[in-house]
C-alpha positions in Angstrom: 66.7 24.0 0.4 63.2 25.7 0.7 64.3 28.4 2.6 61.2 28.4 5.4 64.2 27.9 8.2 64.6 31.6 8.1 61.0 32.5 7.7 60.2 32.2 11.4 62.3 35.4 12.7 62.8 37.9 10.5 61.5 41.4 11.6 59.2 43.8 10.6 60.0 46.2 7.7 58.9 49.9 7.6 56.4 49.4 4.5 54.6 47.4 6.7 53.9 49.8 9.7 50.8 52.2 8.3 47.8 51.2 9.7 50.0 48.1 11.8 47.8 46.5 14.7 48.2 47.8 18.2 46.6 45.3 20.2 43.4 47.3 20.9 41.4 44.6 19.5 40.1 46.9 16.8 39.7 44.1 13.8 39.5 47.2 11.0 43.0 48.1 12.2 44.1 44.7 10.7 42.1 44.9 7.8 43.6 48.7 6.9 47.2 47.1 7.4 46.1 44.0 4.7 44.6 46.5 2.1 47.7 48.7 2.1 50.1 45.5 2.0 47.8 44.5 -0.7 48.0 47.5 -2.8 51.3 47.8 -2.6 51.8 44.2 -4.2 49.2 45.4 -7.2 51.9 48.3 -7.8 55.2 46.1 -7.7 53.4 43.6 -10.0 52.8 46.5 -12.7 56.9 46.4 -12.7 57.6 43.0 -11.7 55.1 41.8 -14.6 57.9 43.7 -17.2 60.4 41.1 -16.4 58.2 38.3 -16.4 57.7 37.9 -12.9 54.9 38.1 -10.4 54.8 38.8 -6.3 52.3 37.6 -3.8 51.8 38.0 -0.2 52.5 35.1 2.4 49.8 35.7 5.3 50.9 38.9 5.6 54.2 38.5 6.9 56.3 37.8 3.5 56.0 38.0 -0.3 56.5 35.2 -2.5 58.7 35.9 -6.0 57.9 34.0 -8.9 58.4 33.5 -12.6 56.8 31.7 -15.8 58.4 29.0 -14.6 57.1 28.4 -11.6 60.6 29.2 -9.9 59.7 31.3 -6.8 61.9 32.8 -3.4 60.3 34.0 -0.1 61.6 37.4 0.5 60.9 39.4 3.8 60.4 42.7 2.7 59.7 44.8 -0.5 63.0 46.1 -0.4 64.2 42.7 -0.6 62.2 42.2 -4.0 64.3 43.8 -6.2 67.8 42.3 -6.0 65.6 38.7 -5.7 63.7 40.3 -9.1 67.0 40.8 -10.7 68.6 37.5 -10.2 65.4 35.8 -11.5 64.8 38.2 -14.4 68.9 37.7 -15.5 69.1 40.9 -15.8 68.6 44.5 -14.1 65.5 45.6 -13.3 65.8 49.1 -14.2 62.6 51.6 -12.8 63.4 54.3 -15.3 64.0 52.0 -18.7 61.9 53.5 -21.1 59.6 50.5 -22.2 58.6 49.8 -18.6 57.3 52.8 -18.8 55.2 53.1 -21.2 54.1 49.7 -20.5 53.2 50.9 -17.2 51.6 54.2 -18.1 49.3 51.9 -20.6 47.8 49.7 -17.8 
């Protein structure tokens, strides 16, 4: 199963309201809300990229999770990442182990 039947109503997540478009026509207001979604998939990639994985945005409305593999799961949200991360990594995806650190802090 692809899992595209539950792409088509899922709801907007918090992380995604800064800078969200309010109908005014205003194209930079879209463009705001695409940078920020974008930057925020450059900084879960520093982590995701630990545990062999990588995240990508679906026109703006979901992330794609993969690994080396080419194994990958739509997920709605970024909060959704990280149990989807550990189930693909086989193993926990821990934000304070020391080695992700310091791989992080040498990027």
């Amino acid at each position: 199963m692809c899992g595209l039947c539950g792409v088509f109503g899922a709801e907007a997540h918090w992380t995604d309201a800064a800078g969200q478009d309010t109908g005014s026509g205003d194209p930079a207001s879209g463009r705001t809300r695409r940078q920020a979604r974008l930057y925020r998939v450059a900084l879960a990639n520093k982590v995701l990229k630990h545990y062999g994985l990588t995240l990508a945005d679906w026109d703006g409305t979901y992330f794609v999770l993969a690994n080396r593999t080419g194994r990958s799961e739509i997920v709605d949200h970024l909060a959704a990442v990280w149990p989807v991360a550990e189930r693909m990594a086989g193993r926990a995806c821990d934000p304070l182990d020391p080695a992700l650190i310091a791989a992080v802090e040498r990027e």
